[in-house]
N, C-alpha and C positions, 0 to 999 in steps of 0.2 A: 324408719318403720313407724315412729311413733305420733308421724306428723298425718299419716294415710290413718293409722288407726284411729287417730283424733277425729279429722274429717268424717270416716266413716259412723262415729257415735254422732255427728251432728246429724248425718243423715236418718239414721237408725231411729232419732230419737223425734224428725218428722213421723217417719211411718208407724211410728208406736200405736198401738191398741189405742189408748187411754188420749191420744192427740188428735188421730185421723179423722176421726167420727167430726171433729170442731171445726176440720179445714173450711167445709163451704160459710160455717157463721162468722171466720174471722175473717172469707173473702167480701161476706155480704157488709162485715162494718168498713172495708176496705173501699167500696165501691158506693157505698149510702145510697143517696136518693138519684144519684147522677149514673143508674145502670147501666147506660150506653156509654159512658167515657172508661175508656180501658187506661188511658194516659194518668187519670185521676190514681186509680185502684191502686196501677204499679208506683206512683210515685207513695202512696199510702203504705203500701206493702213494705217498700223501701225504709220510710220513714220506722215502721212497725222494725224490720230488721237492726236498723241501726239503735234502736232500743232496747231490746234486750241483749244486742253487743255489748253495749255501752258496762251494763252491767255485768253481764259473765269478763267483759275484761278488768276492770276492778277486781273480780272474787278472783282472776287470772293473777292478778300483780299480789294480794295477797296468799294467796296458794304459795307462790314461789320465794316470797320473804318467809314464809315459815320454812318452807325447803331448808333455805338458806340458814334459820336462825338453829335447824336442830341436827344441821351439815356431821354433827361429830357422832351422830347415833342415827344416819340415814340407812346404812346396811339392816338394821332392825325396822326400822321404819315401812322400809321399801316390802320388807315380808308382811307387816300387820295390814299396809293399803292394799297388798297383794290378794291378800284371805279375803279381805273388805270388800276387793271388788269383785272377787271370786265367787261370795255369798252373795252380792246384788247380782249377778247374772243366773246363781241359783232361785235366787225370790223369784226375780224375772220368767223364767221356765216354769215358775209355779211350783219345784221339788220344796225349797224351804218357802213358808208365809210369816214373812217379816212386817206384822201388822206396824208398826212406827212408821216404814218407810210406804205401807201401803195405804195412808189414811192419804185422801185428796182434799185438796182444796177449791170450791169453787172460786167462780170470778162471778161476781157481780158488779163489774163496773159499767157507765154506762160508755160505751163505745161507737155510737150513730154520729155520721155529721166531719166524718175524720179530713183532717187535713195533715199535712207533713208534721208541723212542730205537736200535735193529739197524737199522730201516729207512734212519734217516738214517743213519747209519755206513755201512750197503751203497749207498747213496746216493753218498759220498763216494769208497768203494770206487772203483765207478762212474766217476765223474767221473776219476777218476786214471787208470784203465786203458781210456778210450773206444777205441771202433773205430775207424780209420783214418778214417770214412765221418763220425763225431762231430768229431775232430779236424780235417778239413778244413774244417766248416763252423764252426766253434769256433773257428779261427784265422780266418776270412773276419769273424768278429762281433769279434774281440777287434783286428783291424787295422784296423777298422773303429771302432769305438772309440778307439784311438789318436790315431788322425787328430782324432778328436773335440775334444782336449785339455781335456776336461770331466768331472770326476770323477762327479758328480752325473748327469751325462748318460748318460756310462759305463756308472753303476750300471743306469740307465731300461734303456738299450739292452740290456743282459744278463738284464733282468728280464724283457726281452721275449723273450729267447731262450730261457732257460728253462721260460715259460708254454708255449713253443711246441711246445717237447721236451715238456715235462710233463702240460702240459693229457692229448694222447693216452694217454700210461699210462695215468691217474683211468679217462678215458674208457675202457677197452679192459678195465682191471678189470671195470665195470660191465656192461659189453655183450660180453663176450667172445666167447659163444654165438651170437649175433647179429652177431656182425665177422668171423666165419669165411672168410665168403664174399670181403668186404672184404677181409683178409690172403689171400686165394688169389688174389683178381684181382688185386691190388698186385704179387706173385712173379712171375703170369704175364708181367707186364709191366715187369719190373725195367730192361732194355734202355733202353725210353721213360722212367724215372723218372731214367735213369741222367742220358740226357739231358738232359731237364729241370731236374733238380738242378745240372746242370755249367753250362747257361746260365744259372741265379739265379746262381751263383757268378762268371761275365764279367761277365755284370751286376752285381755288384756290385762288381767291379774299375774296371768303367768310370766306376760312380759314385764311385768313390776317383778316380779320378783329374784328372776333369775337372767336378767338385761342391765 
C-alpha cells in the first residue's frame, strides 16, 4: 500500500497549484533555442528527472538511517510523523495556515541553453529549492520512509516518488500542445485538487500511524 501511496504523492505533487502554473517555463528551458527538436527537450527533461532523483534519494538513504538509529521508540515516532503529515494535508486544504511551511522560494537560476549533464544540475537546482507544495509531499514520502527502517525499501519508495514527479515532465514535453486543455482544466479546478491532495496526505498520516 505504501509503495502506490508513494507514487501517487509524486504525482500529486506535479499537479500542485503552486508547480503547475511553471510546467510550460520548465518545458521552454527544456527545449531552448532548438523548438522543433522534440528529441532534444525529452532527453533535457530526462536529464532534469534524473536530478532531482539523485537528490530525493540521498534525503531517501538518510530518512531511513534515522529510522533505523531511533528503531527502539518508533511506535511513538510513527504517531508524531503521523499528526505531522496529518497537519500538512490540513495546511494544504487551506483549514490550518502553517506560515514556515507556506514561505516559497524562488528560483532564479539561469536555465537556457540546456543539455543533459545542465539538465541534471538544473534538476538538482530544483530539488533544493521545491515549492512549498513539493516540500509537503516530500516530507509526507521521506516520514514515511523513516518509519520504514529499511534502506533498501527506502530507496524503492523514493524511486517511486520520483517516477511519479517525473514520469509527467517526459510526458508534458512530448504532448505539450495537446495538454493545454489538460493544464487549463487542472487551474480551473485548483480548489478540488487542493482537496484532494490534502486528503492523500491524512491518508497517509493515518496509515503512519495505525499500519
Amino acid at each position: 500500500m505504501e509503495y502506490l501511496l508513494t507514487f501517487i504523492e509524486g504525482i500529486a505533487s506535479f499537479i500542485s497549484p503552486c508547480l503547475l502554473p511553471m510546467i510550460p517555463i520548465y518545458i521552454s528551458y527544456f527545449v531552448g533555442k532548438d523548438e522543433k527538436k522534440t528529441n532534444k527537450a525529452v532527453i533535457n527533461s530526462i536529464g532534469f528527472v534524473c536530478g532531482f532523483s539523485i537528490v530525493f534519494l540521498v534525503l531517501s538513504i538518510f530518512a531511513s538511517s534515522f529510522g533505523v538509529f531511533v528503531s527502539e521508540y518508533i511506535k511513538y515516532i510513527k504517531i508524531v510523523f503521523g499528526i505531522i503529515i496529518i497537519l500538512l494535508g490540513l495546511n494544504y486544504m487551506e483549514i490550518l495556515n502553517l506560515k514556515i511551511i507556506n514561505k516559497s522560494r524562488v528560483m532564479n537560476k539561469n536555465a537556457k541553453d540546456l543539455n543533459f549533464i545542465k539538465s541534471v544540475l538544473f534538476g538538482i537546482f530544483f530539488s533544493i529549492s521545491w515549492t512549498p507544495c513539493i516540500g509537503t509531499f516530500l516530507s509526507s514520502a521521506l516520514l514515511l520512509i523513516a518509519k520504514q527502517q529499511d534502506i533498501l525499501k527506502g530507496i524503492v519508495l523514493m524511486l517511486l516518488y520520483s517516477i511519479g514527479l517525473g514520469i509527467p515532465f517526459v510526458i508534458s514535453v512530448v504532448l505539450i500542445e495537446k495538454l493545454k486543455s489538460a493544464f487549463n482544466f487542472i487551474k480551473k479546478h485548483y480548489d478540488k485538487i487542493k482537496i484532494i491532495s490534502g486528503i492523500i496526505l491524512i491518508g497517509m498520516g493515518i496509515y503512519i500511524i495505525f499500519f
